[in-house]
C-alpha positions in Angstrom: -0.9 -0.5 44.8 -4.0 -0.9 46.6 -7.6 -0.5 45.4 -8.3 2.7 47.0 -4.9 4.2 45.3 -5.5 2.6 41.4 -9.2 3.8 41.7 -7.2 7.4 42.7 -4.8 7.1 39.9 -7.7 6.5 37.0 -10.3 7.7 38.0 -11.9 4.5 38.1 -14.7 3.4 40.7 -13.9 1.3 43.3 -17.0 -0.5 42.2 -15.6 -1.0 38.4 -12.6 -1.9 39.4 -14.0 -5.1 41.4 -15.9 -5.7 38.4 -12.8 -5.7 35.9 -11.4 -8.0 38.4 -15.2 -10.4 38.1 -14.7 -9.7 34.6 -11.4 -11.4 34.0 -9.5 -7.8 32.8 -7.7 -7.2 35.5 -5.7 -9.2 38.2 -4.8 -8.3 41.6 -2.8 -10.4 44.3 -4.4 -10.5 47.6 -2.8 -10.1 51.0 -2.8 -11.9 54.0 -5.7 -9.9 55.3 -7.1 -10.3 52.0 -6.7 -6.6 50.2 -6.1 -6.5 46.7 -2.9 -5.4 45.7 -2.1 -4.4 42.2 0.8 -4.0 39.8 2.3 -1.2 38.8 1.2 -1.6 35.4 -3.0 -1.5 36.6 -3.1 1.9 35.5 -2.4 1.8 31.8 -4.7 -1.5 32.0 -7.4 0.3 33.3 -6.9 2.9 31.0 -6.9 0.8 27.7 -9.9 -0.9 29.3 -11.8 2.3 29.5 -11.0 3.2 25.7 -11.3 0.0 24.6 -15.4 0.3 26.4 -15.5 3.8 24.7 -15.2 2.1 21.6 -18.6 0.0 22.5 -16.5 -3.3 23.1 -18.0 -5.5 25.1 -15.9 -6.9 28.3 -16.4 -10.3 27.0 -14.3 -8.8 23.8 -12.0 -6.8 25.5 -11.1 -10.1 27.7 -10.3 -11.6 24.3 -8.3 -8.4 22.8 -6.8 -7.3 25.9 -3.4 -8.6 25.8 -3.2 -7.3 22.3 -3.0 -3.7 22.8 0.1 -2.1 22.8 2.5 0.8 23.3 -0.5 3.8 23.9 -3.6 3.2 25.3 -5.3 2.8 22.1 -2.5 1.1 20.2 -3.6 -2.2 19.0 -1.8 -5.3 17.2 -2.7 -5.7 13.3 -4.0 -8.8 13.7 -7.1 -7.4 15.7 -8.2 -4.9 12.8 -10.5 -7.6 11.6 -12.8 -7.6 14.4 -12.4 -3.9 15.4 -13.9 -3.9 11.6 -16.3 -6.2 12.6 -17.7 -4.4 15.7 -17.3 -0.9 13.5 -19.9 -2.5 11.5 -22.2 -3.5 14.1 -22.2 0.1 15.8 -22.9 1.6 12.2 -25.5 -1.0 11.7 -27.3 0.2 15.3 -26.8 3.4 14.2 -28.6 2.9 10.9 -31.5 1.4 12.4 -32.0 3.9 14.5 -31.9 6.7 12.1 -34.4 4.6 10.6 -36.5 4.8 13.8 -36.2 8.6 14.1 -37.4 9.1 10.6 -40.4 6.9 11.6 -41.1 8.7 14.8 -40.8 12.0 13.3 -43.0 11.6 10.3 -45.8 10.0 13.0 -45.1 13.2 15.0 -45.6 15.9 11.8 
């Protein structure tokens, strides 16, 4: 499948799915005239890419995890659930702080 056709079938940029590639999450074969040719299974990578950056994983993270997700697009190995906690904690902390922020701002603003 070629570039053109995956970025068709996901929905996916042509411009993200170069950057996947940059990015180390996803491989394509080149031909002789240098086109980037894709597996069959590029689509359900893509996909549990884009869930797994829904989540707020980083690609650096997702490089790492990758490999480990399984079966559905969001199906992950057991063995992950420590740093999916890990990064659910970090977003929650983010999320604190800026609660925290609003409350400032609004009580400046009252």
């Amino acid at each position: 499948m070629k570039i053109g056709e995956l970025s068709r079938t996901t929905g996916v940029s042509v411009r993200l799915l170069r950057y996947y590639e940059e990015q180390g999450l996803l491989d394509a074969d080149r031909t002789p005239g240098g086109q980037r040719v894709y597996d069959t299974d590029a689509p359900a990578t893509v996909r549990r890419i884009r869930t797994l950056l829904d989540a707020g994983l980083p690609t650096r993270l997702i490089r790492e995890v990758l490999d480990c997700v399984c079966g559905s697009d969001a199906e992950v190995e057991p063995c992950l659930t420590p740093l999916l906690l890990e990064q659910l904690r970090d977003i929650e902390d983010r999320i604190a702080g800026l609660e925290g922020s609003r409350r400032s701002l609004a009580r400046l603003l009252a």
